[in-house]
C-alpha positions as CSV (number, residue, x, y, z in Angstrom):
1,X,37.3,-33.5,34.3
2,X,34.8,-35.0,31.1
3,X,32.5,-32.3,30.0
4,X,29.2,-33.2,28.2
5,X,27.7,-31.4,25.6
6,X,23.9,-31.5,25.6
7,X,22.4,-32.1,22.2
8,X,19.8,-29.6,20.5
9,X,15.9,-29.9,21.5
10,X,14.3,-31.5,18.8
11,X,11.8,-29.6,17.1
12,X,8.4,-30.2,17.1
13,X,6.6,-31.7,13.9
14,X,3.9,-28.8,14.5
15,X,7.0,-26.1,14.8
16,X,8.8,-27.1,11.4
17,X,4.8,-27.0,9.6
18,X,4.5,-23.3,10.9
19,X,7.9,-22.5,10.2
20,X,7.8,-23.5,6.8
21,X,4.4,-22.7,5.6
22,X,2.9,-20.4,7.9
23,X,3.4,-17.6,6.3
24,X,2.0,-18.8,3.0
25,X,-0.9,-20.4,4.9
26,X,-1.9,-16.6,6.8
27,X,-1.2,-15.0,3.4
28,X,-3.6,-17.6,1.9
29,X,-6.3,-17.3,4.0
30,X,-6.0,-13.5,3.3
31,X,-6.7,-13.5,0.8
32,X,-9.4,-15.9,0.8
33,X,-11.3,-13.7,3.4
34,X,-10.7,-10.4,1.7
35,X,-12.2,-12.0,-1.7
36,X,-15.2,-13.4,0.5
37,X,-15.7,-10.1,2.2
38,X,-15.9,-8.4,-1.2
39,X,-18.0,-10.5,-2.6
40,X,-20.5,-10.0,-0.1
41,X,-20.6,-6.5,-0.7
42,X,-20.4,-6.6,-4.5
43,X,-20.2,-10.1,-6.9
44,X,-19.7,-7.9,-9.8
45,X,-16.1,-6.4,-8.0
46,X,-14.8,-9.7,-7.0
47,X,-15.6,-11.7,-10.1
48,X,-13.6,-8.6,-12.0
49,X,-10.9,-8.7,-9.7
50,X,-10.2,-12.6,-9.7
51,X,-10.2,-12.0,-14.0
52,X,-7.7,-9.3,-13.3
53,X,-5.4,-11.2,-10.9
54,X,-5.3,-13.7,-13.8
55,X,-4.4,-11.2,-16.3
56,X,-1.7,-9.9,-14.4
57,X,-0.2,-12.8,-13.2
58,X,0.6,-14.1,-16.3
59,X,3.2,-12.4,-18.3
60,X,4.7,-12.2,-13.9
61,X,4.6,-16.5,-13.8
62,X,6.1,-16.7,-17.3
63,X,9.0,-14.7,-16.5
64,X,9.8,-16.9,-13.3
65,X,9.4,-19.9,-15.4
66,X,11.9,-18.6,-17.6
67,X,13.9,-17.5,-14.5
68,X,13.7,-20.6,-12.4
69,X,14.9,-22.6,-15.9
70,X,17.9,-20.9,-16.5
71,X,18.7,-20.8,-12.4
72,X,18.0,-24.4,-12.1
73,X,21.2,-25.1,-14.6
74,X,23.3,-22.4,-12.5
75,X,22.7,-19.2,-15.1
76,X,21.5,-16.6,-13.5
77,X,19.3,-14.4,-15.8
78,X,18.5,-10.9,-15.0
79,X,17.5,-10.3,-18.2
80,X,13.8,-11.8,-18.3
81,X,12.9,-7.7,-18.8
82,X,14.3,-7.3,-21.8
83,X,13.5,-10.6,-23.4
84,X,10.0,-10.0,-22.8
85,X,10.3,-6.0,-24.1
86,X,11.8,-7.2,-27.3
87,X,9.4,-10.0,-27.9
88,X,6.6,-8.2,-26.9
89,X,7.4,-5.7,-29.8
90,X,8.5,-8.2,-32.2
91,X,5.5,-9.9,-32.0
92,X,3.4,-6.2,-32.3
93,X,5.4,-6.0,-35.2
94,X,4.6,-8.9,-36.8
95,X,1.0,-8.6,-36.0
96,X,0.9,-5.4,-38.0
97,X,2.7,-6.4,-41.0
98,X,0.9,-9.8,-41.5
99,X,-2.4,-9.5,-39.8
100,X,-1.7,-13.0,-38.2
101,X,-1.8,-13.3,-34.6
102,X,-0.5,-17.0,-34.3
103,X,2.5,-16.0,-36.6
104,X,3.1,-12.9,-34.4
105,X,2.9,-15.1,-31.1
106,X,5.5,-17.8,-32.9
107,X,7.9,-14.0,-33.6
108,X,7.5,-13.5,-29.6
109,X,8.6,-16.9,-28.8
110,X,11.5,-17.2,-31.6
111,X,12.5,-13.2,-30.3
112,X,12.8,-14.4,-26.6
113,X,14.1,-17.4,-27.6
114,X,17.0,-15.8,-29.8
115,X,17.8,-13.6,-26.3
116,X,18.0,-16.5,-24.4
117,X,20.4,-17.8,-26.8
118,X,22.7,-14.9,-26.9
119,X,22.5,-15.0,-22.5
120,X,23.7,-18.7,-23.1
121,X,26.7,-17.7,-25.1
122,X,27.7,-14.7,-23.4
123,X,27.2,-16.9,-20.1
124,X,28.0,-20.7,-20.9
125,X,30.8,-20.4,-23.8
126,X,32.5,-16.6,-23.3
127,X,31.9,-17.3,-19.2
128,X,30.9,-13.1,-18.7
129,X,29.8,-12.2,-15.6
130,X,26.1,-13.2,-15.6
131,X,24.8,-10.6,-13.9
132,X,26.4,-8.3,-16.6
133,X,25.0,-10.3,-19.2
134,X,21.5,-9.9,-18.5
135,X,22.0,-6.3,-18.0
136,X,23.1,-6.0,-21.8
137,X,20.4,-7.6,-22.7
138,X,17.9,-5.4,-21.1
139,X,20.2,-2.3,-22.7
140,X,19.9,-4.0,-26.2
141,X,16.0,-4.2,-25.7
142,X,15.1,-1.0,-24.5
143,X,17.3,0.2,-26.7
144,X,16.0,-1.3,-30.5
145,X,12.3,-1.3,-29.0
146,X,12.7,2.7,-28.2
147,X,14.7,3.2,-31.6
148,X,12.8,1.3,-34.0
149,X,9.2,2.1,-32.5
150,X,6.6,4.2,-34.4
151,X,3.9,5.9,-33.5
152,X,0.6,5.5,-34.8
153,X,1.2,1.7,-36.1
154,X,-2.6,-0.5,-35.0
155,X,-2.8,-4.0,-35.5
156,X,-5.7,-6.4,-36.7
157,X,-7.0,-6.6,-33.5
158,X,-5.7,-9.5,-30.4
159,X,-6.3,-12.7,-28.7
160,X,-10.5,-12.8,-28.1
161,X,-11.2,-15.2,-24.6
162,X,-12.5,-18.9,-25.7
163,X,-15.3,-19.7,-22.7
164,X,-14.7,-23.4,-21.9
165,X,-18.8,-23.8,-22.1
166,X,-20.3,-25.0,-18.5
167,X,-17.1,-24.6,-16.7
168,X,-17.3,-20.7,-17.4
169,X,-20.2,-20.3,-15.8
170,X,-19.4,-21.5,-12.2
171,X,-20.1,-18.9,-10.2
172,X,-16.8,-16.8,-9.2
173,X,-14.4,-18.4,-10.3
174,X,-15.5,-19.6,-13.7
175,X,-15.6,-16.3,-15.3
176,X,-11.9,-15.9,-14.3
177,X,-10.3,-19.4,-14.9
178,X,-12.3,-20.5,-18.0
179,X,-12.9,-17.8,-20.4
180,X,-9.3,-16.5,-20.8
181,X,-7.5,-16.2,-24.6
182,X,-5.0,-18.6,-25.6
183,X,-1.3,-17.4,-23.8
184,X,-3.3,-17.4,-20.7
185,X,-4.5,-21.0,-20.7
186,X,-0.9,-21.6,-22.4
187,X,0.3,-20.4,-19.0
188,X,-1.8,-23.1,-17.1
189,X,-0.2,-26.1,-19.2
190,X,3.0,-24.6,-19.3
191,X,3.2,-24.3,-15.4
192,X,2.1,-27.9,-15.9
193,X,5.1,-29.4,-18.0
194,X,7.8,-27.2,-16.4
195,X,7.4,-28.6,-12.5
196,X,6.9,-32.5,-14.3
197,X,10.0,-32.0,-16.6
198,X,12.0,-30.7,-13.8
199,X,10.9,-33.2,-10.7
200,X,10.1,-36.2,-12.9
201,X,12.2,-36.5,-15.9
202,X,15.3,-37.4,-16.8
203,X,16.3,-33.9,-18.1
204,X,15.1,-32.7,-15.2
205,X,16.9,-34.5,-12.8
206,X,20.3,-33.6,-14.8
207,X,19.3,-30.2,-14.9
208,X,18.6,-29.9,-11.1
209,X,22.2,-31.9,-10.9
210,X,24.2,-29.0,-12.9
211,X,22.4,-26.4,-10.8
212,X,23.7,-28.0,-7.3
213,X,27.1,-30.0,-8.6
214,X,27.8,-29.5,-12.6
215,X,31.6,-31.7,-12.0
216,X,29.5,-34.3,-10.5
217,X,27.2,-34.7,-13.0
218,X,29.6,-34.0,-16.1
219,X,31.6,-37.0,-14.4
220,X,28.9,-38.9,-14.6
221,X,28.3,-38.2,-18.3
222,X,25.9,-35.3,-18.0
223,X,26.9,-32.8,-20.5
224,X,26.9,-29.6,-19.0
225,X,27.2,-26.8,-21.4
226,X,24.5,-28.5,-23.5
227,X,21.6,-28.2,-20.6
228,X,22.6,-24.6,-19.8
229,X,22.1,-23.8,-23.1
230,X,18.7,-25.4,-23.8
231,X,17.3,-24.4,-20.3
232,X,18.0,-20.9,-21.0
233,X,17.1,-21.0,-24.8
234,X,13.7,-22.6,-23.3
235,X,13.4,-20.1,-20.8
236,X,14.1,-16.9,-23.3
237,X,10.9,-18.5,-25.3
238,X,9.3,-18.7,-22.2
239,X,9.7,-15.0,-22.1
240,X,9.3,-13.9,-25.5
241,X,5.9,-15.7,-25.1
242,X,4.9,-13.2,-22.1
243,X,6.1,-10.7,-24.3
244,X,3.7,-11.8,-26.8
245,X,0.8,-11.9,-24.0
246,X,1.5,-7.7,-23.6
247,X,1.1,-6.6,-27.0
248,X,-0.9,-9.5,-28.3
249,X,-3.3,-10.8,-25.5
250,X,-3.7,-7.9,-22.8
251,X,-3.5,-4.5,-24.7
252,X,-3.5,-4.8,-28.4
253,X,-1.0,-2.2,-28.7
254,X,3.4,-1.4,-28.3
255,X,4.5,1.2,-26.1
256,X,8.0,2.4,-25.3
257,X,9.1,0.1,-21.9
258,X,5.9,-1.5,-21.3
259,X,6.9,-4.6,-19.4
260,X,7.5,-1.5,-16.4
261,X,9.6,-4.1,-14.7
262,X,7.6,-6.9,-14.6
263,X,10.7,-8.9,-15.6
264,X,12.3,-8.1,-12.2
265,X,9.1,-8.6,-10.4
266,X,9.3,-12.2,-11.9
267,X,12.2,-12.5,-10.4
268,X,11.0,-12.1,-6.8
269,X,8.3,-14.3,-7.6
270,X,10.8,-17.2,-8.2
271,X,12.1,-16.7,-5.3
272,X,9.3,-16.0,-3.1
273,X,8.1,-19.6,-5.2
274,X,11.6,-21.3,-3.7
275,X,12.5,-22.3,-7.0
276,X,9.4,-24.5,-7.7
277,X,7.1,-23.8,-11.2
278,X,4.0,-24.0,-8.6
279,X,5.4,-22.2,-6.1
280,X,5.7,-19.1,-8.5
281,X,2.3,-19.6,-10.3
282,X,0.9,-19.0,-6.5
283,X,3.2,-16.1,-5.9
284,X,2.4,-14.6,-9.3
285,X,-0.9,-15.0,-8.0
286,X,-0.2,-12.8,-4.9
287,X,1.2,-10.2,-6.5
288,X,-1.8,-10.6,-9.5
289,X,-4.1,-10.3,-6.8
290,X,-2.1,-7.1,-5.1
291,X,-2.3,-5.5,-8.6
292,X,-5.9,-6.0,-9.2
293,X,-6.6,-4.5,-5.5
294,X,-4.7,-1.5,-6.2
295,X,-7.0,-0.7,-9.8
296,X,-10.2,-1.3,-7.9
297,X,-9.0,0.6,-4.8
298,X,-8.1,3.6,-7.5
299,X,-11.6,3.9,-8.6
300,X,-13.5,3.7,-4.7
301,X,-13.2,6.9,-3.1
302,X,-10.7,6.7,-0.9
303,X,-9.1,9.9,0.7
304,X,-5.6,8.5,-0.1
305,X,-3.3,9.8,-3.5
306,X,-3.5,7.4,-6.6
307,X,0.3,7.3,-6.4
308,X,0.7,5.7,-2.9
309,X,-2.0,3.3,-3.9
310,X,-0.2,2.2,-7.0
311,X,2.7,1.8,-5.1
312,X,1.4,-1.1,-3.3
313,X,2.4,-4.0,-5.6
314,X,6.2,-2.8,-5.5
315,X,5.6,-2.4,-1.4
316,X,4.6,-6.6,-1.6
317,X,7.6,-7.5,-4.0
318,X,9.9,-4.8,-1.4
319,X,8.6,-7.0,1.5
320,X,8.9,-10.4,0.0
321,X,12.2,-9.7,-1.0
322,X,13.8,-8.6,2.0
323,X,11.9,-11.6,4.0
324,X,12.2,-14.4,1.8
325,X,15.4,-14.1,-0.2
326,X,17.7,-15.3,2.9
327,X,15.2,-18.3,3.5
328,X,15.3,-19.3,0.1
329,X,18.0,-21.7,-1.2
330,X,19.6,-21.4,-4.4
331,X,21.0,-24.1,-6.3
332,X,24.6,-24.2,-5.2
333,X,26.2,-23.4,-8.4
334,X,24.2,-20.7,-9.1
335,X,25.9,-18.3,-11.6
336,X,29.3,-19.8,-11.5
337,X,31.0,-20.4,-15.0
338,X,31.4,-24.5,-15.4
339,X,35.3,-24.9,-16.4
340,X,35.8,-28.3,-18.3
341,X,38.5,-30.1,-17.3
């Protein structure tokens, strides 16, 4: 007796759209509706919030950059939190002593960079767990920022917004994409270079190639330990540079554990991006948004404690998390130490 076996209904063109972007298309239009809504009711409020969302989604969209760099080579870096704590307060530090804010943002960058080199080496050449090695360095960084930090230190002042002339004064939206300090439209380019180095280059092609099969590509040539070790050097500058943004951008100032976990928020926004620079700028931009929501909703008068309302960014990155992490595909070597033959 022959038995047939029926082959799977093909799925509609329509289907695979919705299934793959129709969550980000509802969240989209969310927001879009919420910020028309409130503009209605107040310009003032929304033009402030859109700035904010800005503001906060920078130092989030740096830190996936860095992530997404390191991951994209197969090193897995949990320690985007302390490479921006420590370059955040080297670059405060540097900003006090020498009164020179693009020296102090240089500090930030060498700082993070410096932690992304000592990631690589615990990583790449001594093969620890990866996982572990991030941890350490989020120790080491709480640890010398708390130790070292002193009270009363005040700087010569921080980054001052450059208006980009007519284009700062479109209506909405010009207020809160072009009249921003420097780190901030540093973000914009940098989001920029990333996804073209990675989709269109050469280095990005090998990069992408040790992420998914590094005794592929070091068969074919490719040299393995040497792109883990620039992507996360890159990446830890990355991160020393939204470091920098904290202390020498946003606030002015150093205080003990300001990043307050930003670095692992960057790390849902990677994911929640799939891996792709853009994708991350426009889920920094959710959870920006979410942020800037929560402040304003703080100050309306709303029967509802400050604390549940402040809660709400860590609800989103709870939720996008716990929906999102098993749809998202990591590269297949993902923090597995490359053994030379």
């Amino acid at each position: 007796m022959q038995t047939t076996t029926s082959l799977p209904a093909p799925v509609s063109p329509w289907k695979r759209f919705i299934k793959r972007w129709g969550v980000t298309i509802f969240i989209t239009l969310s927001v879009v509706g919420v910020t028309i809504w409130q503009y209605a009711v107040d310009a003032r409020v929304t033009e402030a919030v859109l700035a904010s969302t800005i503001r906060q989604s920078t130092p989030l969209v740096l830190g996936a950059l860095c992530g997404l760099l390191g991951e994209r080579s197969a090193v897995i870096n949990i320690g985007i939190e302390g490479q921006m704590l420590l370059g955040a307060f080297v670059g405060f530090l540097v900003n006090v002593w020498t009164g020179n804010l693009l020296v102090a943002v240089f500090a930030s960058i060498l700082t993070g960079a410096l932690m992304g080199l000592l990631l690589a080496y615990m990583s790449v050449t001594l093969k620890m767990d990866q996982i572990i090695g991030g941890t350490v360095i989020n120790i080491l960084a709480l640890g010398l920022t708390g130790y070292f930090y002193q009270v009363g230190l005040t700087t010569q002042g921080k980054l001052q917004p450059i208006s980009l002339g007519p284009l700062a004064d479109i209506p909405i939206l010009g207020p809160a994409i072009f009249n921003n300090p420097p780190i901030t439209y540093a973000t914009f380019v940098l989001v920029i270079v990333v996804h073209y180095v990675l989709f269109y280059t050469k280095w990005g092609l090998r990069t992408r190639a040790v992420g998914e099969h590094p005794r592929a590509a070091d068969t074919l040539g490719v040299n393995v330990f040497k792109i883990r070790y620039v992507n996360v050097i890159a990446g830890g500058a990355i991160a020393g540079l939204a470091g920098g943004f904290l202390t020498l951008e946003a606030v002015g100032s150093f205080e003990r554990a300001m990043t307050n976990g930003r670095g692992f928020v960057a790390l849902a926004v990677m994911l929640f991006g799939k891996y792709t620079p853009l994708g991350a700028w426009g889920a920094a931009l959710l959870f920006g948004f979410a942020n800037a929501m929560q402040t304003q909703l703080q100050f309306a008068d709303i029967k509802v404690a400050h604390q549940f309302i402040g809660m709400l960014p860590y609800v989103l990155t709870i939720v996008i998390l716990s929906g999102f992490v098993g749809r998202t595909r990591i590269p297949a070597a993902d923090g597995i130490p490359y053994e030379k033959e």
